[in-house]
Every structure is written in structure tokens, then in C-alpha cells.
C-alpha angles and dihedrals in degrees: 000000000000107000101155113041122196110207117188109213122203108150091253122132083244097058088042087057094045084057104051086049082054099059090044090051082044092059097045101051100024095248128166112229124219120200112206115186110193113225080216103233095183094059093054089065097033081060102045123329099226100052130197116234091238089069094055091043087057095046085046090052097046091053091052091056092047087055103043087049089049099049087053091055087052091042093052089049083056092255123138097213128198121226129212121176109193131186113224151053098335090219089054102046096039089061099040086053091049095043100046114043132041103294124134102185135024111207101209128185110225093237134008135199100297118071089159087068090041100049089046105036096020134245120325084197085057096038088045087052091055110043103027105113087211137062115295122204108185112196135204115234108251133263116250096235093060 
């Protein structure tokens, strides 16, 4: 039913927990995971417009580590997961992966790290929602006495 996941990394508790619902839906279908971390491009010109490389260096670096802490957490579940690292508006690009290629589900976390760009260009788990041409499972961080 699900042979090919999409999993958005951004280093929040919600995306850590989608992920952990995506490698049990990968063991129990046999499906192949693949992690995708955002360098997110909006909030470079929300910041400042004109922005310096050592900020998107930064933004680049910090996806990297989401997704190599990602891809661990996947590794030690067993899980051979796959890695993209994409420059843009993360709604955007998130859509345009999972639209076109050969994904059948996005695991998306509800909320991610910033709540600024949510609060002023709306939700990219609800855009995401909308406008993904596959199925969409949006999970809850988890409580801490799980």
C-alpha cells in the first residue's frame, strides 16, 4: 500500500515523532523511507533580504545534522533511509518532492520549529495538507510519558 515514504526533517519533536510513525509503517509494509530537511529559503528574506552566506551556511549545516540524526534514528530501527537536502520555501518544496516522484505517503509532523513564519505565511503541514497529490499523515509530537 505505501511502498515509497516522504519524511520533512526540521529538527522539531513533531518531525522526530513522524518519523518514528514512518519507520513503523516502513516495517510493516516494506516500505523504503526518504528524509527531506528544507534550507529554509523564506526565512532568509523574512530575516534580512539581502542575506550574508554565513546564515545559509548555517541553515545548510543545521539541515544536514537533522538529517543525519534522522537517518540514525532510522539505521538503529533497522531502516536504510534515503536523504534530500533542498533550497526553498519548505511548503513548496515539500509539495513539489512528493508530487512529482514516486512517493505514496508524506509523514508530516503538525507543527515544526517556526512558529514566526507560521504565524505570518500560514502552516507548511496545512499547505502541505491542501495541495500534496498523495496521501498525507500529520503526527502529534509525543508526550513525554510515552
Amino acid at each position: 500500500m505505501f511502498s515509497h515514504i516522504l519524511v520533512p526533517l526540521d529538527g522539531s519533536d513533531n518531525s522526530k515523532s513522524a518519523l518514528k510513525v514512518a519507520i513503523k509503517i516502513s516495517r510493516y509494509f516494506g516500505s523504503t523511507i526518504t528524509l527531506i530537511s528544507v534550507v529554509d529559503q523564506t526565512r532568509m528574506t523574512l530575516a534580512a533580504g539581502n542575506v550574508p552566506m554565513d546564515i545559509q551556511s548555517e541553515l545548510r549545516s543545521h539541515s544536514v545534522e537533522v538529517l543525519k540524526e534522522g537517518k540514525e534514528m532510522a539505521e538503529e530501527a533497522g531502516i536504510d533511509a534515503k536523504t534530500i537536502i533542498e533550497n526553498g520555501s519548505p511548503k513548496s518544496v515539500i509539495v513539489d518532492t512528493a508530487n512529482h516522484n514516486d512517493y505514496d505517503l508524506v509523514v508530516i509532523g503538525k507543527s515544526g520549529v517556526d512558529a514566526l513564519n507560521r504565524l505570518l505565511i500560514g502552516s507548511t503541514t496545512a499547505y502541505v495538507v491542501r495541495r500534496a497529490n498523495v496521501q498525507v499523515l500529520v503526527v502529534n509530537a509525543e508526550e513525554e510519558n510515552e
